[in-house]
Structures are given as structure tokens and as C-alpha cells.
N, C-alpha and C positions, 0 to 999 in steps of 0.2 A: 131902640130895641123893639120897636113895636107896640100893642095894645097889651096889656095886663091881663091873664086872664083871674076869676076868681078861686080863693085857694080852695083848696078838697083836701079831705081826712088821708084819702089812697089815691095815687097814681097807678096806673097799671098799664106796664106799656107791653103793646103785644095783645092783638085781637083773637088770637086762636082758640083753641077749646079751652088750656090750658089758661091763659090769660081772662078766658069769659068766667072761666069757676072761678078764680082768684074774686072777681067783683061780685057776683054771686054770693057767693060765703062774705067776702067784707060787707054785701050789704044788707045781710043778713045778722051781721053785729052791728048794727044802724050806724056804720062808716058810709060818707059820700063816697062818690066811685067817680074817676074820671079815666073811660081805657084809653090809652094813644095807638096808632099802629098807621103807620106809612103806606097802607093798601086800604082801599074804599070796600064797602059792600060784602059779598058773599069771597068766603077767603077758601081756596083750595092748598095741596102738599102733597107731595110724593110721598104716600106712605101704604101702607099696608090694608088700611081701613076694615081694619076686624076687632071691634068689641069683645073683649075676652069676656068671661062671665063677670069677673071683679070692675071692671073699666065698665059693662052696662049696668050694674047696679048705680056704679058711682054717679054715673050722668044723670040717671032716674031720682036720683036722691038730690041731684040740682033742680029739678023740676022739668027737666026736659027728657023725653022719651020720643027720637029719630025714629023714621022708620027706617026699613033698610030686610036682609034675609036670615032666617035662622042659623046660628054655628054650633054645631051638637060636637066640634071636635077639634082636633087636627091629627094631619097623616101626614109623616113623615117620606119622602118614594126618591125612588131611583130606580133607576131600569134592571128591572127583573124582582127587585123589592120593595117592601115598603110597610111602615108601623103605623098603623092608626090605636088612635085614644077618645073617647068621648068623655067630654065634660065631666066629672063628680059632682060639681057646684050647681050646675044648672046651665039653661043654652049662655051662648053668646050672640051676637050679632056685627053682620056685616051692612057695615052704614058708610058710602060714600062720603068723602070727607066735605063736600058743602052740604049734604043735609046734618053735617054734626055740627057743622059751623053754625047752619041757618036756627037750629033747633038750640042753639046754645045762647045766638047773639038775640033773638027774640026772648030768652030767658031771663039775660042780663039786663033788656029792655026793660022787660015785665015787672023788676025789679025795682026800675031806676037807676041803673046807673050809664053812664052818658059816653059817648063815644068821642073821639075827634078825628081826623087823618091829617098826620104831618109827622115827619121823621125825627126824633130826636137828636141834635145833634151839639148839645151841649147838657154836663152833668156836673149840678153844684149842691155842696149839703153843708149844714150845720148843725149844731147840736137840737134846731126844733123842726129841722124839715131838709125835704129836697126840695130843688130849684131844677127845670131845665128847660130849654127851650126849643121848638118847636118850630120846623121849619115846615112852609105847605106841602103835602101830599100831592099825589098826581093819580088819574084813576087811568085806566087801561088805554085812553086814548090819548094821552100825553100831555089834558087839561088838567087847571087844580083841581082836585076830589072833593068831594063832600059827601057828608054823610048824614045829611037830613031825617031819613031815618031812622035815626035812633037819636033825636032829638038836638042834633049838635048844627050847630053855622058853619062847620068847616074852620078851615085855616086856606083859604083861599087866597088870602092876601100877603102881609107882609108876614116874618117868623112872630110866633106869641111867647110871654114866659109863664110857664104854670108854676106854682108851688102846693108842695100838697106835704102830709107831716111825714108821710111812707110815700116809698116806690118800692114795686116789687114788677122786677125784669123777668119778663114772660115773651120775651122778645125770639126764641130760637136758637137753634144752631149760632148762628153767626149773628150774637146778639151784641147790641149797640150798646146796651147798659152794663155790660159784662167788661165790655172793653172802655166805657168810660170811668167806670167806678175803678179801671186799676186791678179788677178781677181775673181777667183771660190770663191762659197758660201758653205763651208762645212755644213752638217745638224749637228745640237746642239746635244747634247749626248742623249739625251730623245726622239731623234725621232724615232729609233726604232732598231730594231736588224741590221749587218751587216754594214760597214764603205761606209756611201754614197747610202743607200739604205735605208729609211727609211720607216715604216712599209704602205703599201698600193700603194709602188709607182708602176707605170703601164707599163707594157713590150708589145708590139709589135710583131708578125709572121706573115710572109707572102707568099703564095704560090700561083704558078700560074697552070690554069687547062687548057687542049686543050677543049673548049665544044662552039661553036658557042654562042657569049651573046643572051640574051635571051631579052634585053631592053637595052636602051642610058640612062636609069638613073644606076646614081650609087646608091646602093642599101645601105643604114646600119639600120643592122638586130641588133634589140636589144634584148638581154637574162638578166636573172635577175645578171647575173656576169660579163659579156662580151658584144662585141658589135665587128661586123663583117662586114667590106667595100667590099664589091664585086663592080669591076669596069673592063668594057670590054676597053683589050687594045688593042685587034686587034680582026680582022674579025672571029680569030679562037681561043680568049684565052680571060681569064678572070683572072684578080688578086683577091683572099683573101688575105685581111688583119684582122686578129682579134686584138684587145683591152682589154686590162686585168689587174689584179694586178697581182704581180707575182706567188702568191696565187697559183692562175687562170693558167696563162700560161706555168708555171712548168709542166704541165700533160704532153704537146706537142700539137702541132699541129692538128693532128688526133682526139687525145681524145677528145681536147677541141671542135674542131667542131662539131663532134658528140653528146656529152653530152649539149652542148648548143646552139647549132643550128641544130635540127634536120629536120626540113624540105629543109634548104641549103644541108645539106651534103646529102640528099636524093637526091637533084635536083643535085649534082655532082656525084652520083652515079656510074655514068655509065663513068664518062668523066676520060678523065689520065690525074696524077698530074706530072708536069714538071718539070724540075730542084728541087732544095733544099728549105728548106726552109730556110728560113734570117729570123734574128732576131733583135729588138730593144731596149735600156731599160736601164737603168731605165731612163722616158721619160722628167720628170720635173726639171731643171737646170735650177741655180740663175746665175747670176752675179752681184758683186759690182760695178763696173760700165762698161761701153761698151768701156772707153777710158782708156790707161794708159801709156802719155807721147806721140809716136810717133806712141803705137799699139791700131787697131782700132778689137773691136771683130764684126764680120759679122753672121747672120742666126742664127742657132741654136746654136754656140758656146756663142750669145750673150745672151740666154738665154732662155728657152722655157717652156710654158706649157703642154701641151698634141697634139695628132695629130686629137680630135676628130673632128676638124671642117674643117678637111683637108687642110688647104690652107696655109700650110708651107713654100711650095716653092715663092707662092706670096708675102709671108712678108719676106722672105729670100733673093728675088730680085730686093722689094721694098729697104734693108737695105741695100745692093752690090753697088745701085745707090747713095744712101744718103752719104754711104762712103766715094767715091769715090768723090763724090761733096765736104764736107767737111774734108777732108786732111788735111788741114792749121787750122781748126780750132774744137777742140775736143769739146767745149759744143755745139759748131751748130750740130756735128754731133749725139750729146747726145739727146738736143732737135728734130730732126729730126727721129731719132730713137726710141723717143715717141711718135711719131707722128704718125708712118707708121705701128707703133707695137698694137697703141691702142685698136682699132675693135677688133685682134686677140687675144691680153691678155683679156680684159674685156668680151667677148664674150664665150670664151675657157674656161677663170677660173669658171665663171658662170655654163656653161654647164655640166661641171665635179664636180663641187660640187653638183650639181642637181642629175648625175649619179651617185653620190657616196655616197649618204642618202638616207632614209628611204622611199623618194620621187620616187624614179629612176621608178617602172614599171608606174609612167605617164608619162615620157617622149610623148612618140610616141599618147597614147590618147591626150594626152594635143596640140600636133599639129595635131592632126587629127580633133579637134574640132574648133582649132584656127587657122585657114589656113593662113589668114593676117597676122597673128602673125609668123606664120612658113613660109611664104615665104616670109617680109620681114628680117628674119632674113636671111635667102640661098641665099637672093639677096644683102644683107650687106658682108655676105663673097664672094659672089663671083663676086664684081663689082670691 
């Protein structure tokens, strides 16, 4: 089986934002921390990367404050319309998703709690712990990973067994602890072509441009197929993210902006596209429940609808907390995790079903008429 490693209070598999608060806050209740996550070093994601005003508080309150460019808002647009709302609460912040990483895994450090790279691919519990083991990582060049850094030897060699008294799965979308625990909600045979992709679900792209922002509101631009988050995350660069079926997003990147967003890609004409693009998807994942035994599912491994209301990372850090709080007791963390998820299920699912019928080009008139209406609702997500 390998070398033995030694046990720890918490497991926490899954090095993302979401995964670093989880260890953070346990270590903060003087719990060991051991995080796993089958990617080495600085971790990027196709996402949005806009700090609503509640989501930078919450990171600030972990000890870490990213830099990145002021969000005084969002504007809702479409050709020839558009709603803008500014913050109630206070700014937000536009933070590339490796400086939330770097500014979060340095936290966890600062902490103590300890990192490894290697993929989980076995999950066993009993009534005083989980068990699972751990096979080596691989870092971008196709060697085993390590992660010295943050104090760990790696898993370089053969698979290790960790035991620890909790796991809480922080693993993602397509999380490995979700589907070993017996958790995951497979789609029924009728929902549509491809195993776990059923027909309309929504992929993600995201690319960053060198062009000075041009505004502190995050901008989503709505097309009759797509819908595109431009959001400044530094003094010199702006994220696109577009939103689609896969439909949609299959053309690529390029196309898609072009063919449906032609006055953005006009206004990026001129600016260079940086790095790669990353991808997301398919975006909407069940779980049977968020608890099973000793494992607790965290963020998006617990379940998620869409990114269209952007505030992931807040329900994601609201859920790391509640976690960590209930340990000892799996329905408080069930109920608590209804609690902190509600706004963003009921609001998301809503929004997306609107986007996704016959309705969709009112969207943006419809808040451009109803201003109250459209800015209490950007003040419900972002408080």
C-alpha cells in the first residue's frame, strides 16, 4: 500500500480558495490540516474573478487581502441598453484568480496547515475517521509534483494512506469525493446525449486582455445565446468570461465573441489577449446530500447552479465556515448549508431559467425599467 502517512484532525482535499478557508478556519479551531489537491503550486479556473463586496470581506476576515481593481458595481447591457447599480455595501474587487489563490495558500501556510499533491483515488470511513489514499500528482510538465512550499515532501513515489477524523470535499465541480462517498446525482437516461452532460448544460471561457478598464463596473453583456462578464482585475488587464450551452461554446473563444458580442470584441480590438484560455463545464451539479458519515462536501463540490450571479466564491466561503463549525454534527451542517446557499440557489436558478426561455432578450430591458427591482436584487447578491 505504500508508506503510512501521519493521521490529522481534517483532511481537506481541494487546494482552491474554497478549500484554503476550509483549513484556515479548522486551524483556527487548533485542528491539524492536511490539504490534498492533484495540481502543484499556483492554481488558476475559469471564472469570473469579481469579489463582490460580501466575498471581499470574507477573504479579508481569513487574513488575506489580494490585490487586484476596484468594483463599485455592475451593469447589466445589450445593444442599445443597459442597467447599471453600484454597490450599497461597499466596493468590491476584481482579483485574478492566481492572486486569490497565492494570497490564500500563503495564508493557510502562515497558519500551518500543510499541503500534499496527489489525487485521491480511494475513500474509506468508519465510525472514528476517514481513510484514503493518495496517488502522486503530476505538475505541468508531466513529472511528479511537489510541493515543498508549503512544507510537504510530495507524494512523489509510490500512492500514501492518509487518515484524518474529517474530510471535507472541496474538490470542485467534478469532485472525486463527491463521487466516492456515494454523493453525486447522475442525470436520468432522458436527459440528453453524452454520460453527465445533459442536453443545454452551460460551459464557461475565460480570457484575459492587456487594455486599461475602461469602468469599475463589471460589465455582463447579454446576446441572444451567451452572456459575457468583463471585469478589470488590474490597472492594465480585464478578464472575459463568457456563458453558454455547449452548443455555444464549442465554436471557441474567438468565434464566440465575435459572433455574439460584437461591439466588445470591437472595443478589444486593438488590446493583446494574454495567457490561455481555461475552460469550465458542464456547470450545474447535484448532490444527494452535503454529508456522508465523517465527509463533509464544501463549495461547488456541494453542489452548484450556474456562475451567472457571480458570487461563488462567497457561498463557497460562507460553506468552508459552516463546515468547519459543524464537524460533530452532520444535520447542523446540512441545515446551515441551506441557509448560506439559499439567496444563491433561488436567485441563480430563477435567473437562468429566465435566460434560458423564450423570455431571455428582456432580461436587461426588464432591469433597465425596474431599477429597484435590479438593484435590490445586485444588493442581495452582493451583501
Amino acid at each position: 500500500m505504500g508508506r503510512a502517512a501521519a493521521d490529522v484532525d481534517v483532511l481537506v482535499v481541494g487546494a482552491g480558495p474554497v478549500g484554503l478557508a476550509a483549513a484556515v478556519h479548522a486551524r483556527a479551531a487548533g485542528l491539524d490540516v492536511l490539504v490534498v489537491d492533484h495540481r502543484a503550486g499556483t492554481l488558476d479556473k475559469a471564472c469570473g474573478e469579481g469579489l463582490l463586496p460580501g466575498a471581499l470581506r470574507a477573504v479579508q476576515a481569513l487574513g488575506a487581502d489580494p490585490p487586484g481593481h476596484v468594483l463599485t458595481g455592475i451593469s447589466y447591457r445589450a445593444p442599445g441598453r443597459h442597467a447599471d447599480h453600484e454597490f450599497t455595501a461597499g466596493p468590491g474587487r476584481g482579483v485574478r484568480r492566481t492572486t486569490l489563490h497565492e494570497a490564500l495558500r500563503a495564508r493557510a501556510a502562515d497558519v500551518g496547515a500543510h499541503r500534499t499533491c496527489g489525487r485521491v483515488t480511494v475513500l474509506r470511513q468508519d465510525a472514528a475517521g476517514v481513510e484514503i489514499e493518495v496517488a502522486p500528482g503530476r505538475a505541468d510538465d508531466g513529472h511528479p509534483a511537489r510541493d515543498a512550499a508549503d512544507g510537504d515532501a510530495g507524494t512523489a513515489g509510490a500512492p500514501i494512506t492518509v487518515r484524518g477524523r474529517w474530510l471535507l470535499g472541496c474538490d470542485g465541480l467534478h469532485s472525486a469525493v463527491r463521487r466516492l462517498a456515494g454523493l453525486d446525482v447522475r442525470p436520468g437516461p432522458g436527459a440528453g446525449r453524452g454520460a453527465g452532460r445533459p442536453a443545454g448544460s452551460r460551459y464557461g471561457l475565460r480570457r484575459h486582455f492587456a487594455v486599461t478598464p475602461w469602468t469599475d463596473l463589471v460589465e455582463v453583456h447579454w446576446s441572444p445565446h451567451a452572456e459575457a462578464y468583463v471585469t478589470p482585475v488590474a490597472p492594465d488587464l480585464v478578464g472575459v468570461a463568457l456563458l453558454a450551452p455547449r452548443t455555444v461554446t464549442g465554436a471557441g473563444f474567438d468565434t464566440l465573441l465575435r459572433s455574439q458580442f460584437p461591439e466588445l470584441a470591437a472595443r478589444l480590438s486593438g488590446a493583446t489577449a494574454t495567457g490561455t484560455v481555461l475552460g469550465a463545464g458542464p456547470l450545474r451539479r447535484r448532490s444527494r446530500r452535503r454529508t456522508a458519515g465523517r465527509v463533509r462536501l464544501v463549495g461547488d463540490a456541494s453542489g452548484y447552479v450556474d456562475a451567472l450571479t457571480g458570487e461563488g466564491v462567497r457561498v463557497g466561503l460562507a460553506q468552508a465556515d459552516a463546515a468547519v463549525r459543524h464537524l460533530e454534527d452532520a444535520e447542523a451542517y446540512e441545515r446551515a448549508w441551506r441557509t448560506v446557499t439559499r439567496d444563491y440557489r433561488v436567485l441563480t436558478t430563477g435567473l437562468v431559467a429566465w435566460a434560458s426561455g423564450p423570455a431571455r432578450g428582456a432580461v436587461v430591458p426588464a432591469a433597465a425599467r425596474l431599477p429597484w427591482l435590479y438593484g435590490a436584487v445586485v444588493d442581495r447578491l452582493a451583501r
